[in-house]
MARKOL-459818 format. One line per 5 residues: number of its first residue (from 1); for each residue x, y, z of C-alpha. Coordinates in pm, 1 decimal, always signed. Layout:
BEGIN
NUM) X,Y,Z; ... $
***
This chain:
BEGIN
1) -2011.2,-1343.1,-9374.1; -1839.0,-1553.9,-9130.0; -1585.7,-1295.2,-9030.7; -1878.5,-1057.9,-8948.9; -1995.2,-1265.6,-8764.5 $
6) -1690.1,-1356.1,-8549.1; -1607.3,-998.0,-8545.1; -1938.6,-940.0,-8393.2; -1890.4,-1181.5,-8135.8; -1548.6,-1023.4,-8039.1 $
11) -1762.3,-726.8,-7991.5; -1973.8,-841.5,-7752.0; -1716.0,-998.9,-7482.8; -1519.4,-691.1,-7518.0; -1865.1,-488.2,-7427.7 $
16) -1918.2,-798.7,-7167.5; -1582.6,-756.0,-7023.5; -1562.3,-366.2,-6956.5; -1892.5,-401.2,-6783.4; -1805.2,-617.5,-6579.0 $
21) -1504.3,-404.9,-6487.9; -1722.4,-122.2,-6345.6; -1957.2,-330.0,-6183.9; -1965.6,-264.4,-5820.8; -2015.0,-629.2,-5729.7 $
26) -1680.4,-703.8,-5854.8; -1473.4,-478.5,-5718.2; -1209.7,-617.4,-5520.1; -1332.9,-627.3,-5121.3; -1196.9,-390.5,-4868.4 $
31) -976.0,-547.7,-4595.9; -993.5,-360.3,-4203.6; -746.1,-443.5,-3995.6; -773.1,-728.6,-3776.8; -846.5,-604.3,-3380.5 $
36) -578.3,-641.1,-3168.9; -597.2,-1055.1,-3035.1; -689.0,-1080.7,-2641.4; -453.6,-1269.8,-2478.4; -711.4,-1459.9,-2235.2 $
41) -442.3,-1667.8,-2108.8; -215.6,-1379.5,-1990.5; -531.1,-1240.5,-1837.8; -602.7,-1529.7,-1643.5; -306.8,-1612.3,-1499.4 $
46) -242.9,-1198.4,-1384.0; -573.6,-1217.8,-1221.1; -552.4,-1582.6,-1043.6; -183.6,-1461.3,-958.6; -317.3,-1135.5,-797.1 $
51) -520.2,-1281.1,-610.1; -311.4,-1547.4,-438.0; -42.8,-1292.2,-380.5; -260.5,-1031.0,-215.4; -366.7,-1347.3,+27.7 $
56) -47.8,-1524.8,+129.6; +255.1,-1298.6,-63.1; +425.8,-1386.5,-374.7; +722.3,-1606.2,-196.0; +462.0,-1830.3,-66.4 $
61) +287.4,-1886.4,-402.3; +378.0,-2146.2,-623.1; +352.4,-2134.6,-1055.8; +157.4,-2413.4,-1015.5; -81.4,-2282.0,-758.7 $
66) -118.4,-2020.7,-1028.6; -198.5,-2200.0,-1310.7; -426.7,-2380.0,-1110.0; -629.1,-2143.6,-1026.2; -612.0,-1960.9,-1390.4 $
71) -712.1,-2266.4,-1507.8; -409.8,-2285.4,-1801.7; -101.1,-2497.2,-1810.6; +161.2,-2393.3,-1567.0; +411.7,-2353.0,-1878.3 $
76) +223.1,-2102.6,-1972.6; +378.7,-1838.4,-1736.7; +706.6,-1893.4,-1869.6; +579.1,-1780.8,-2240.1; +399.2,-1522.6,-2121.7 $
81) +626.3,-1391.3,-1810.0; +952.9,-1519.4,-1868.0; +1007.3,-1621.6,-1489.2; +812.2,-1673.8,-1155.7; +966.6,-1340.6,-1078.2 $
86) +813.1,-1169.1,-1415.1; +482.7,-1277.7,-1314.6; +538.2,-1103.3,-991.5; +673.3,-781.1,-1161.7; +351.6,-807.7,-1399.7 $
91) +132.3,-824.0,-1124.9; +209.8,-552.1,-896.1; +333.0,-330.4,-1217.5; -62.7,-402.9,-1288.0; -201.2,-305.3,-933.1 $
96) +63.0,-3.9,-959.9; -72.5,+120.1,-1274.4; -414.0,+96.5,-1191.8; -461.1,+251.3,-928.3; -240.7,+523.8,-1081.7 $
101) -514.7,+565.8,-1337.3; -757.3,+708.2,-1100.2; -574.1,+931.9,-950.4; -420.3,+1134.5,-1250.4; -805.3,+1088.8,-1368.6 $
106) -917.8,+1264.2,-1044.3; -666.2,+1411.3,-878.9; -664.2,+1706.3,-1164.5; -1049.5,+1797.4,-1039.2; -1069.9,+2139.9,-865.5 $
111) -1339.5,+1939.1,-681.2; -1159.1,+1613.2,-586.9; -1167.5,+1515.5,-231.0; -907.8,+1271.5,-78.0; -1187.5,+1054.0,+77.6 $
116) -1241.5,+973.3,-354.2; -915.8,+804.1,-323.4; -965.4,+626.3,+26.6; -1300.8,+489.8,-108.6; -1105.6,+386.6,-435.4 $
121) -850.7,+168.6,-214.0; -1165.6,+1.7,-5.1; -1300.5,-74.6,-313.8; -1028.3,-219.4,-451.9; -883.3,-462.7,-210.3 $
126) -646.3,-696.0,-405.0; -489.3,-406.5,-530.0; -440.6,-233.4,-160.5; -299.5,-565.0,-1.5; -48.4,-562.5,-315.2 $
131) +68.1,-258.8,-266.0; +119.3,-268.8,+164.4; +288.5,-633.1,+7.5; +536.1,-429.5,-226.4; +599.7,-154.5,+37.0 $
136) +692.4,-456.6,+249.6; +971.9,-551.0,+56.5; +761.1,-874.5,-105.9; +823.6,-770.5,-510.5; +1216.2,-728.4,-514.4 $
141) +1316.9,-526.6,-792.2; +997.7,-322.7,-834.1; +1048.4,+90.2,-822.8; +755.0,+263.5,-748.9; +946.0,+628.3,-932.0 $
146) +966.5,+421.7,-1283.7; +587.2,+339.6,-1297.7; +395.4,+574.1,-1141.3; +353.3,+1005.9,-1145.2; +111.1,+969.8,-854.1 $
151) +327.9,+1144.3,-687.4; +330.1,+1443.8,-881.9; -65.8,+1424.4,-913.3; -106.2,+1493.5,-533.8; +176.2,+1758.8,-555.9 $
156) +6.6,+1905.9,-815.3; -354.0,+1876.9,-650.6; -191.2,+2032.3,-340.3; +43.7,+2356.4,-495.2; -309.9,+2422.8,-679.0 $
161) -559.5,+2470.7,-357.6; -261.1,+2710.1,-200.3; -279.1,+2902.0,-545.6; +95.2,+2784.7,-593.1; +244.2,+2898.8,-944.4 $
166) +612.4,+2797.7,-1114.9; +863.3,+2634.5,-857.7; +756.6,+2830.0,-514.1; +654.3,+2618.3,-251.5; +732.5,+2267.2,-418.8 $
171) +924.0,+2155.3,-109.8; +620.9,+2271.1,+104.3; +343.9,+2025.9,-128.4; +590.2,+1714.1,-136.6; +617.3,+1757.7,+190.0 $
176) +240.9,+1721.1,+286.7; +209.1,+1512.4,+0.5; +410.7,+1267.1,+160.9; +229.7,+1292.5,+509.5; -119.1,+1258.1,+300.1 $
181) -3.7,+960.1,+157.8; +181.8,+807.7,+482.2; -201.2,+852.9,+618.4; -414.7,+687.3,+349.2; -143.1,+385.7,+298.7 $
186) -72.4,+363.0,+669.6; -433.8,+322.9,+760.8; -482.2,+51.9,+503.3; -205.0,-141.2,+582.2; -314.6,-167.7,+954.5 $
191) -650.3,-93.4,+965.0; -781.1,-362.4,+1196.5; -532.0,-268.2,+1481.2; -604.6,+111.7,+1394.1; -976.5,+19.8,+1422.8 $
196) -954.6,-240.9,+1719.9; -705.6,-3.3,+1877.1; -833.0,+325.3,+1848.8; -1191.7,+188.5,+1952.1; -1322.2,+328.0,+1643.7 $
201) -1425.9,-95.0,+1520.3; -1828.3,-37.7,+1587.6; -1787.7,+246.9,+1361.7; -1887.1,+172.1,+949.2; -1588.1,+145.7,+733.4 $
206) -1735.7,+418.3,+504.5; -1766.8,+666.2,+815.6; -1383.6,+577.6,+917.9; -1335.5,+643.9,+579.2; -1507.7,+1022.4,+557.9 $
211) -1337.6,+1147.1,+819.3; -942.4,+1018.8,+694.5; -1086.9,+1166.8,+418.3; -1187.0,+1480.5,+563.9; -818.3,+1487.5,+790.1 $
216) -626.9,+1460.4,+432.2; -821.5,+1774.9,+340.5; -750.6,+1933.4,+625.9; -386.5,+1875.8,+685.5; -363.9,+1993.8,+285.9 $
221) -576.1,+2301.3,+301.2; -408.1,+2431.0,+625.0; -41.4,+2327.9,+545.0; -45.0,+2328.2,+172.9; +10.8,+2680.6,+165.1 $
226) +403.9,+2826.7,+160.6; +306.5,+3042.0,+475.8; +357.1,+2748.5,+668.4; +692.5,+2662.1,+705.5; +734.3,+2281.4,+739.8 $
231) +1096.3,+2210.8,+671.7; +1319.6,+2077.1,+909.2; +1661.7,+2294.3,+937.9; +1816.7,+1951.8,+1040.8; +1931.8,+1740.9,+824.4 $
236) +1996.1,+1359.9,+924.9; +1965.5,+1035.7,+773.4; +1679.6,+832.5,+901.7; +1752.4,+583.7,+1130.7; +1696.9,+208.6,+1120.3 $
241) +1546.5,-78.9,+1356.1; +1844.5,-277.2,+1495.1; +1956.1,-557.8,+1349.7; +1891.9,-911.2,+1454.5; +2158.5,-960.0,+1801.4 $
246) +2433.7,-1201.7,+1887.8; +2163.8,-1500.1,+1998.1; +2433.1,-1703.8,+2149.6; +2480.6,-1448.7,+2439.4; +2061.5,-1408.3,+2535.8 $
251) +1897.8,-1724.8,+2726.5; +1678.2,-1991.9,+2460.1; +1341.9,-1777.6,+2542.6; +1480.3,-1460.5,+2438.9; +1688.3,-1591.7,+2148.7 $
256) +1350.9,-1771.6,+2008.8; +1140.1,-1421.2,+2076.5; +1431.6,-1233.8,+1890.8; +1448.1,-1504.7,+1617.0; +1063.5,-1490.8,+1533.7 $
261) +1089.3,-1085.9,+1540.3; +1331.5,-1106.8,+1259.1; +1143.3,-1368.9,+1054.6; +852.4,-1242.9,+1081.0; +911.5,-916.2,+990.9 $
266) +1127.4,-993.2,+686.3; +883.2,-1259.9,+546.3; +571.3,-1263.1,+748.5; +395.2,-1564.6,+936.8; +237.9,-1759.1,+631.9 $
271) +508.6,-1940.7,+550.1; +734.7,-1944.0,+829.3; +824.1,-2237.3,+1008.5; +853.3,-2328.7,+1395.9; +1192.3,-2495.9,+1273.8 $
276) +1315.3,-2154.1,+1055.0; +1262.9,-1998.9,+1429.7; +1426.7,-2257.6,+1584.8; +1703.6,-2286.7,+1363.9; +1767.3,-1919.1,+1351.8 $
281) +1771.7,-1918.7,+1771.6; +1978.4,-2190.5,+1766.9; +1759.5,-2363.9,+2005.3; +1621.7,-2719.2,+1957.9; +1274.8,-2685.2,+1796.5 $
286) +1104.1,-2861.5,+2087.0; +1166.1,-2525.8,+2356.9; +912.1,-2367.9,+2107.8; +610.1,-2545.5,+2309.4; +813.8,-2552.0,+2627.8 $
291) +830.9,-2202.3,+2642.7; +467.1,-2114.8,+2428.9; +183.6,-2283.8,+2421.9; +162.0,-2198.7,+2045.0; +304.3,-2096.9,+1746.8 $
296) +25.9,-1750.5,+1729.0; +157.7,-1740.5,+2116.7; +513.0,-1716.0,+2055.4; +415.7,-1482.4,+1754.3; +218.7,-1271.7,+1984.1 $
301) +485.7,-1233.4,+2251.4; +723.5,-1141.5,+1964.6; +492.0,-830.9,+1884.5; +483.9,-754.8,+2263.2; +869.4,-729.8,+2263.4 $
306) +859.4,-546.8,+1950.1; +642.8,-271.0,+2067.6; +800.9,-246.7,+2428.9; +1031.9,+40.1,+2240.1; +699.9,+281.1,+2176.3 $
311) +529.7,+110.6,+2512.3; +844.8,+280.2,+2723.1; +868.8,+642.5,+2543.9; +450.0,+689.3,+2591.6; +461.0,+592.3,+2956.9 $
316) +838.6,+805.0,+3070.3; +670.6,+1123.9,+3144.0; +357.2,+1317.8,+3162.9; +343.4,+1517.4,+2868.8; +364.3,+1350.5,+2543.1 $
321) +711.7,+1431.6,+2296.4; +523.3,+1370.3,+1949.3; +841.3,+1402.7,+1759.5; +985.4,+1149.2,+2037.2; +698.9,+889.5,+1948.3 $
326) +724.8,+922.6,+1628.1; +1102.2,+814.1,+1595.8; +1007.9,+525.4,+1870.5; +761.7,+407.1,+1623.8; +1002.1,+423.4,+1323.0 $
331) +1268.6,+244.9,+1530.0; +1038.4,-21.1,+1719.8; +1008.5,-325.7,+1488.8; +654.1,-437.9,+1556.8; +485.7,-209.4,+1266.7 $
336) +627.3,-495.2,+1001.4; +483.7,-769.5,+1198.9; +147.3,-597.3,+1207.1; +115.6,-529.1,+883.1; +222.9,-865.2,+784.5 $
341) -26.4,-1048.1,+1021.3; -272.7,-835.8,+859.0; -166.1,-885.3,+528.7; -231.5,-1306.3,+573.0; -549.0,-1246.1,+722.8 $
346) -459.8,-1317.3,+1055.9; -693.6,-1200.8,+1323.5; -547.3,-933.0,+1559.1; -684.9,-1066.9,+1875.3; -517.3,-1391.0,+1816.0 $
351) -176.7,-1190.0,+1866.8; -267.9,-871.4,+2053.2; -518.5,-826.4,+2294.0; -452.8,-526.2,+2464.8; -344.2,-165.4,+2315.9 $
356) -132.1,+45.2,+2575.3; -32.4,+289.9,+2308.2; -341.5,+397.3,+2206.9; -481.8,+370.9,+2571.3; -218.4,+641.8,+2625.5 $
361) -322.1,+869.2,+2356.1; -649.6,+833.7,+2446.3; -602.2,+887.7,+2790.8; -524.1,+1290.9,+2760.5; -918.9,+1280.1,+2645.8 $
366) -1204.1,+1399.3,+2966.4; -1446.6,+1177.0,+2765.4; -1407.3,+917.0,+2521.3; -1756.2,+856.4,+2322.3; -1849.3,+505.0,+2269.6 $
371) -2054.3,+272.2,+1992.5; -2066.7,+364.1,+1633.3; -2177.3,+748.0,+1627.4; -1892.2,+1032.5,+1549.9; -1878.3,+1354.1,+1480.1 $
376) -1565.3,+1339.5,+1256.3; -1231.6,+1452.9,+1403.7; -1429.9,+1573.9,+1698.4; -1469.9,+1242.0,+1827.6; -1101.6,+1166.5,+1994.4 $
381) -1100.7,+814.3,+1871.7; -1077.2,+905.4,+1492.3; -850.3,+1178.1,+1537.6; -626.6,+888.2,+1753.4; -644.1,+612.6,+1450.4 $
386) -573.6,+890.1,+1184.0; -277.7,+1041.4,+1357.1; -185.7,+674.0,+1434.9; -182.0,+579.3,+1043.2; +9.1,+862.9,+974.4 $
391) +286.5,+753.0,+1189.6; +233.8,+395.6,+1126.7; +255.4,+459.1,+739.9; +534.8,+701.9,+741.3; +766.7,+389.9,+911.7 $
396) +648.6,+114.8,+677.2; +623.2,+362.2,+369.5; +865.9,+625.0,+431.5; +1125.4,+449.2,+142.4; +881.8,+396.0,-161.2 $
401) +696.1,+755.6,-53.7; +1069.9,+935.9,-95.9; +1124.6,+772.3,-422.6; +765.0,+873.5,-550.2; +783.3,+1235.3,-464.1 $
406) +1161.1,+1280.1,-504.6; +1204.8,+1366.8,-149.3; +1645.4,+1290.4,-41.1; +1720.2,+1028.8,+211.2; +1895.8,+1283.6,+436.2 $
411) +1564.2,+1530.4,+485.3; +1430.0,+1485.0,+833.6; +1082.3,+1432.6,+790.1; +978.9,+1427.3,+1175.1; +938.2,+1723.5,+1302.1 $
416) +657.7,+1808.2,+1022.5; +495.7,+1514.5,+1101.4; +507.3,+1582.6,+1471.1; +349.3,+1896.2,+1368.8; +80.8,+1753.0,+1194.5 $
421) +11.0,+1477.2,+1451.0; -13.9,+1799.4,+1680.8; -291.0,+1951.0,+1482.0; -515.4,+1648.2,+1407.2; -507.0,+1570.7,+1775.9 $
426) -587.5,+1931.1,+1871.0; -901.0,+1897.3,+1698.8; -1129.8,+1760.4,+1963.0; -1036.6,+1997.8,+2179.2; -1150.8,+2300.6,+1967.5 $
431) -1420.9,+2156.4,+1816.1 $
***
């Protein structure tokens, strides 16, 4: 009798125990991978860092300054960055890659329109001070060709409105690819002097916008196709600005004009010195206040100097030698300087207050209009300041824009964007 009954009870917990191996409730629970962990820190210190070297440049910028502003530890950037100089490689590799993005988004569109991607770079103005920054020469060791196909998503957008198939005409789209791009990065990188300049500053930014916009289109829908021949037979390699000359043989004025030039255009006036200047004149520091009554006076009389180059070739005869103007303005070393003062925030009328170059241009016009209203490229004042970015982007771009759209050193560029300057100007007259 006892064994029945401890038989029986065997019976139940083996009943018990295969229940409970089918019961739902104890099956064993399903594990989801874990979402990728955001790195809040590395976030914070790429933003706070983009934002310090859009306003001052990345040499002026301490790790600390950084951190700061991120709100992290400063030793932080080493474990996430390596070096000062990896942060600064993150950061424009960042801007790079975003902007990028929107235009292989867009650019593909059979309906995209080039004033999409000037509107982008308004809205988006960390990103376009980076960039004029890294064209500068401020993020050593950072190739535009290795991050970006933007490039090839303009060419592409261009060989497809001229109804371009396999290789034909791939010289012809880089070609006004490149003077597209020299236009929309040019204007940006000067755009108060092309505004001031050109008389064009009463005008809304999103109307200046429209009509680079609309000029993009144009020069791409008229030269894009291979009918138009734009290649240069010539073949040269493009020339340089001078370099710095022997200071000992100029007086102490000239030698401290030449020596702020050169220092300002390599590094810009944030953090440049009045004893840098003097040290490269090899002056003592004290003829700096003798000679100016200020360091934005000296700087301003250095941008003078630089211009004189473009200044000379516009006022030598009566007609107007684009493809002569255009070299001047590639040799002339004041572009850097501008684009620096504008980079740091520096108001233009506290260096330049009058604009013979663009008085010039604007002189071949009967009637210039004034105040805010325009009528697109009509209206001689836009066509001036988007001719004038053209040229002005094609010097201060003309190295990262080759690498980008795979266009050789030794191809003379010039005489298509003579061409082109030719055409936009033309347009008030036969509107």
């Amino acid at each position: 009798m006892s064994e029945c009954f401890f038989d029986l009870i065997l019976m139940k917990r083996e009943e018990r125990g295969s229940e409970m191996a089918v019961r739902p409730d104890r099956r064993p629970p399903v594990r989801h991978p874990r979402a990728p962990r955001i790195n809040h820190n590395r976030i914070a210190l790429l933003a706070a860092a983009s934002e310090l070297f859009a306003e001052s440049g990345p040499s002026s910028v301490s790790i600390r300054a950084v951190s700061t502003r991120a709100g992290c530890s400063h030793t932080l950037i080493g474990q996430q960055f390596g070096s000062k100089q990896g942060l600064e490689l993150a950061v424009i590799a960042s801007a790079v890659d975003e902007f990028a993005s929107f235009v292989e988004e867009h650019c593909a569109r059979p309906d995209f329109s080039f004033t999409e991607l000037v509107t982008w770079l308004r809205d988006h103005p960390t990103t376009t001070r980076l960039l004029t920054r890294c064209a500068l020469g401020e993020f050593e060791g950072f190739s535009y060709h290795d991050r970006t196909s933007l490039g090839d998503a303009i060419v592409n957008q261009i060989r497809a409105r001229s109804g371009q198939k396999g290789s034909a005409g791939t010289t012809q789209a880089k070609t006004v690819a490149y003077m597209a791009m020299a236009m929309i990065f040019g204007y940006f990188s000067v755009q108060e002097l092309l505004t001031v300049a050109s008389r064009v500053d009463s005008v809304p930014p999103p109307k200046r916008d429209a009509v680079l916009g609309a000029a993009i289109d144009l020069v791409v829908d008229l030269l894009g196709s291979s009918h138009v021949d734009l290649r240069s037979n010539s073949r040269r390699k493009p020339e340089r600005p001078e370099e710095l000359p022997d200071l000992t043989t100029i007086d102490s004025r000239s030698a401290l004009i030449e020596a702020a030039i050169a220092l300002y255009s390599a590094q810009g006036p944030a953090s440049l010195t009045t004893r840098e200047i003097a040290d490269v004149a090899q002056v003592n520091q004290g003829l700096i206040y003798h000679y100016f009554e200020s360091r934005e006076a000296l700087l301003a009389e250095a941008i003078t100097e630089a211009n004189l180059a473009i200044e000379v070739t516009l006022t030598a005869g009566a007609s107007l030698d684009l493809e002569v103007v255009i070299r001047a303005v590639s040799q002339a070393r004041s572009y850097r300087m501008l684009s620096r003062v504008e980079a740091n925030g520096i108001a233009l009328s506290q260096v330049r207050t009058s604009f013979p170059v663009f008085d010039r241009l604007l002189a071949d016009y009967a009637k210039i209009p004034k105040g805010s209203r325009t009528t697109g490229l009509s209206d001689p004042r836009m066509a001036v300041m988007v001719s004038s970015a053209m040229s002005f982007g094609s010097a201060l771009w003309d190295e990262p824009l080759r690498q980008m759209l795979q266009i050789p050193e030794q191809m003379d560029l010039v005489p298509a964007l003579a061409g082109t300057v030719g055409l936009i100007l033309a347009q008030p007259e036969t509107a």
